[in-house]
Biotite code that builds the C-alpha atoms (Angstrom):
import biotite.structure as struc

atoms = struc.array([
    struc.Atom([60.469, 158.817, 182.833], chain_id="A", res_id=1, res_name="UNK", atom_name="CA", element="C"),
    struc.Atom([57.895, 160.623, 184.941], chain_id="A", res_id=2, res_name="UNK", atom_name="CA", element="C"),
    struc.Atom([55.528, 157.338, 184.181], chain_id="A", res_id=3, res_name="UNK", atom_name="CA", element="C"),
    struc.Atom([57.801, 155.803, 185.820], chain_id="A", res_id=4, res_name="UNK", atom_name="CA", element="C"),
    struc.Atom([58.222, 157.481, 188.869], chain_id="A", res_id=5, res_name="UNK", atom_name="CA", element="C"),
    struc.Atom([54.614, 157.964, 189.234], chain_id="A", res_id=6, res_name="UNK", atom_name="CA", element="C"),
    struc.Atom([54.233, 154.452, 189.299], chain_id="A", res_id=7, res_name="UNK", atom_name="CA", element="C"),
    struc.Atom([56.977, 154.048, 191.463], chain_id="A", res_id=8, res_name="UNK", atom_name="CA", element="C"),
    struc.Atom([56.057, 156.740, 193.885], chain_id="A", res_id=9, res_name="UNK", atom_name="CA", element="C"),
    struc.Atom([52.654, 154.600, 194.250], chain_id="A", res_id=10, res_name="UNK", atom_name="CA", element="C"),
    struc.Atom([54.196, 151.056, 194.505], chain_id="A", res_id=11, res_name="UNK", atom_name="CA", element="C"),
    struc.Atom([56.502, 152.696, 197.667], chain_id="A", res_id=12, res_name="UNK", atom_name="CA", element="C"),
    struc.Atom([53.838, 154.600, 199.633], chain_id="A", res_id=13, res_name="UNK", atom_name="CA", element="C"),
    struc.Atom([52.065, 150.650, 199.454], chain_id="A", res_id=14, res_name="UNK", atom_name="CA", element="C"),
    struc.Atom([55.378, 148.836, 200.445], chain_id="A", res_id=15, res_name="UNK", atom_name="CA", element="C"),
    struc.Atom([57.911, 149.740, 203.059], chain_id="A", res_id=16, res_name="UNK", atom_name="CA", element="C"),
    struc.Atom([61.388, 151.408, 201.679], chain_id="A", res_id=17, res_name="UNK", atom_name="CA", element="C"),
    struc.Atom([63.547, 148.680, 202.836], chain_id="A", res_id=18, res_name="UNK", atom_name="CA", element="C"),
    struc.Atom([61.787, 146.256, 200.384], chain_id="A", res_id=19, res_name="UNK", atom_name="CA", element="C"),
    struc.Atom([61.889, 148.738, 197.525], chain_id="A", res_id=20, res_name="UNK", atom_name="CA", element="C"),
    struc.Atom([65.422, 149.426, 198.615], chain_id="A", res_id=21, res_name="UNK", atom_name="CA", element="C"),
    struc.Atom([66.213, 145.352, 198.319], chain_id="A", res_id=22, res_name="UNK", atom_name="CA", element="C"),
    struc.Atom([64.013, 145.125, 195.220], chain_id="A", res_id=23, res_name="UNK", atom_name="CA", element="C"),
    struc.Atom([66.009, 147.887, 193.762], chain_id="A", res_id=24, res_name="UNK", atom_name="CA", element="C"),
    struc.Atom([69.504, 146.246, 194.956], chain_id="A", res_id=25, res_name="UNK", atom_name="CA", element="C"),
    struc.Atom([68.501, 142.781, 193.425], chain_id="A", res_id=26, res_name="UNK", atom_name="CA", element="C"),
    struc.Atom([67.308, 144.168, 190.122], chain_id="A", res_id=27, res_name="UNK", atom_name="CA", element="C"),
    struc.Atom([70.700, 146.325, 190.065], chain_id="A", res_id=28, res_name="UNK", atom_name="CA", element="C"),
    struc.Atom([72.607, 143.684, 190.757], chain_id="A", res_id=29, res_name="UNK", atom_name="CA", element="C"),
    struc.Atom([71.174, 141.213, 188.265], chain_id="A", res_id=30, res_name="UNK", atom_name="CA", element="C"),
    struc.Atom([71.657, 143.300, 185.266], chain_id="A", res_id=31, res_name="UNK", atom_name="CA", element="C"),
    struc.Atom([75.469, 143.759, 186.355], chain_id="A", res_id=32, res_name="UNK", atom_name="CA", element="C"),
    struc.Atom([75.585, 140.148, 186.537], chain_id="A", res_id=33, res_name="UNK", atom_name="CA", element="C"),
    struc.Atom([74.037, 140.070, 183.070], chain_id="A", res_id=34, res_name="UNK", atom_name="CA", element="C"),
    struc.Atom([76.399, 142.053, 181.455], chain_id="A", res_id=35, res_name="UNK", atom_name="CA", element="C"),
    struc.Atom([79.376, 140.358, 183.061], chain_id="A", res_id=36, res_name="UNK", atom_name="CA", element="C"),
    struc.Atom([78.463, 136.890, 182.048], chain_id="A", res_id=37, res_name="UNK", atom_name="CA", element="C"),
    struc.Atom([78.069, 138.523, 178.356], chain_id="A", res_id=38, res_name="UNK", atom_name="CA", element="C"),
    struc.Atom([81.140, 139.983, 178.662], chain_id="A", res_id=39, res_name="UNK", atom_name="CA", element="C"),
    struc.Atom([82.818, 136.679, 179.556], chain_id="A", res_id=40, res_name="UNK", atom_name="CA", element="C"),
    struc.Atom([84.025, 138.194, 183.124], chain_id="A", res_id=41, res_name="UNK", atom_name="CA", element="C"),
    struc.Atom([81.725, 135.782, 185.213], chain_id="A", res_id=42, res_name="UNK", atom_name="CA", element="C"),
    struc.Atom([81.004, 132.043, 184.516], chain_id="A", res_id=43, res_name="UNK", atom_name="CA", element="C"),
    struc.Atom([77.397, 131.836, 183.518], chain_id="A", res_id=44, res_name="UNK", atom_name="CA", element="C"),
    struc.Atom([74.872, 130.165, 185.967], chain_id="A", res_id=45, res_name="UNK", atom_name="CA", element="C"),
    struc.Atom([74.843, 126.391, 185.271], chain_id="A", res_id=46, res_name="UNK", atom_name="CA", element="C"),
    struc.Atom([71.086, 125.502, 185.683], chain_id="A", res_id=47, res_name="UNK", atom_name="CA", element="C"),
    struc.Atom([70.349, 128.068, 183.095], chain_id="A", res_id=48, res_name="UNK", atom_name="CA", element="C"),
    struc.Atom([68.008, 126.829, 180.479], chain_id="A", res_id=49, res_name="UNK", atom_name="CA", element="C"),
    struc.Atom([69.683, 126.979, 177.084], chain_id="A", res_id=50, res_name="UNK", atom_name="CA", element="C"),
    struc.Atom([68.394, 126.917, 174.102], chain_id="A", res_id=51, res_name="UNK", atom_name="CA", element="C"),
    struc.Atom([69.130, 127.855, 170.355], chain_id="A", res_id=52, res_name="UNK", atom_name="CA", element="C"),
    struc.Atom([67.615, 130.887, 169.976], chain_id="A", res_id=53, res_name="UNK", atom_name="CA", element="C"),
    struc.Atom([68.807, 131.805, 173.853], chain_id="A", res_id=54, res_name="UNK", atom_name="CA", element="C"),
    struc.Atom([72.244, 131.670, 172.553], chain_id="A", res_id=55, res_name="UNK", atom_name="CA", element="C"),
    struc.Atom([71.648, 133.554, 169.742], chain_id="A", res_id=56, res_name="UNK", atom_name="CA", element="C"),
    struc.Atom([70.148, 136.194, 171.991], chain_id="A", res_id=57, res_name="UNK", atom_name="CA", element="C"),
    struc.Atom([73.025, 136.603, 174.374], chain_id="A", res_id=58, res_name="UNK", atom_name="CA", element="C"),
    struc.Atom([75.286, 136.853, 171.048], chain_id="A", res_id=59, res_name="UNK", atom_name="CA", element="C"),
    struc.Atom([73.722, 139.521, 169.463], chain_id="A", res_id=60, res_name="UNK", atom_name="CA", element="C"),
    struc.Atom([73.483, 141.311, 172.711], chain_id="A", res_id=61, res_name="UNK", atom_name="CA", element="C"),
    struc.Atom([77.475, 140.499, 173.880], chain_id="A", res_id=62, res_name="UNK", atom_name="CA", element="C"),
    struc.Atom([78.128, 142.300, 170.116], chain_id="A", res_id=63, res_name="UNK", atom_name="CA", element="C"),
    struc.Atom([75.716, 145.404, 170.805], chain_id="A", res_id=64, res_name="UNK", atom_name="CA", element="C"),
    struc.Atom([77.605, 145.741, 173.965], chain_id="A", res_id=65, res_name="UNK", atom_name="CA", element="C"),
    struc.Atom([81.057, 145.159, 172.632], chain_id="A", res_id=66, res_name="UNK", atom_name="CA", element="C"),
    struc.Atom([80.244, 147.908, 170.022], chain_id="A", res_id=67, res_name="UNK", atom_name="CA", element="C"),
    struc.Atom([78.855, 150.670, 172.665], chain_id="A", res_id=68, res_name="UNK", atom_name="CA", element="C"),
    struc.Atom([82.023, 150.661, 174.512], chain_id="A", res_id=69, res_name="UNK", atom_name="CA", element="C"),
    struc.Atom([84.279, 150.348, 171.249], chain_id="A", res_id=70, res_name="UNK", atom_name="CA", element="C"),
    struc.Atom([82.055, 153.507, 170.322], chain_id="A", res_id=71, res_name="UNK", atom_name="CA", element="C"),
    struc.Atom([82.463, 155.209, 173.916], chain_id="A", res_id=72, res_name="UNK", atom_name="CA", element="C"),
    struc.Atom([86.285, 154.274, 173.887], chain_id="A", res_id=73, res_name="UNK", atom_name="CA", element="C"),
    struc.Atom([86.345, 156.425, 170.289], chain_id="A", res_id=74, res_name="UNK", atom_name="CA", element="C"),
    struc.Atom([84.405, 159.190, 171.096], chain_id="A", res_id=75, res_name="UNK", atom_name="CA", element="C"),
    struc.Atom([86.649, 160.052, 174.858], chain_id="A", res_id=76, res_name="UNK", atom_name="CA", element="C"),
    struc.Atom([89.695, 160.008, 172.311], chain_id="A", res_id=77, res_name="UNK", atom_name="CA", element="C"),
    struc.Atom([88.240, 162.146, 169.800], chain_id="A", res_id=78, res_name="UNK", atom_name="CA", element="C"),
    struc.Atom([86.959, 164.305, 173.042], chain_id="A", res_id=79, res_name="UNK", atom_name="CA", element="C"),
    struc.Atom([90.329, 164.311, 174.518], chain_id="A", res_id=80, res_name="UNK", atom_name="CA", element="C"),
    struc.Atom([92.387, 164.684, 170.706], chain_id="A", res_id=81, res_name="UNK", atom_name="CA", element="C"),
    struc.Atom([89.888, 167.986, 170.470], chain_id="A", res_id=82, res_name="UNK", atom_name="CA", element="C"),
    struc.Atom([90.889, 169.979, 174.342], chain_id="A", res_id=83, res_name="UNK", atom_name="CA", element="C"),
])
């Protein structure tokens, strides 16, 4: 984590901190869009490539999702059953 801010720390003193701010927005923003289009809450973008092994991709990664917030859902009850 400290790599990282290093190296982001350097890339801001070159640019100006409204385009890190934007870069920072847009990258936010895509991986919520990500997540919704694997979660089947947002249509997926049309002129998408898709391929096989795309689709198995975005499967695997809709059921690793689907199981972290099964898991999250369990462990709140179990933290809530236990106060």
């Amino acid at each position: 984590m400290a790599s990282f801010l290093l190296l982001f720390g350097f890339w801001l003193s070159k640019q100006n901190v409204s385009n890190a701010v934007l870069y920072l927005y847009n990258r936010i923003m895509s991986i919520i869009r990500q997540i919704s289009e694997y979660l089947y809450l947002r249509k997926k973008d049309p002129n998408e490539p898709r391929t096989q092994w795309m689709k198995y991709m975005h499967g695997i990664n809709r059921i690793s999702i689907l199981l972290f917030i099964f898991a999250m859902i369990v462990l709140a009850i179990k933290l809530i059953r236990a106060a």
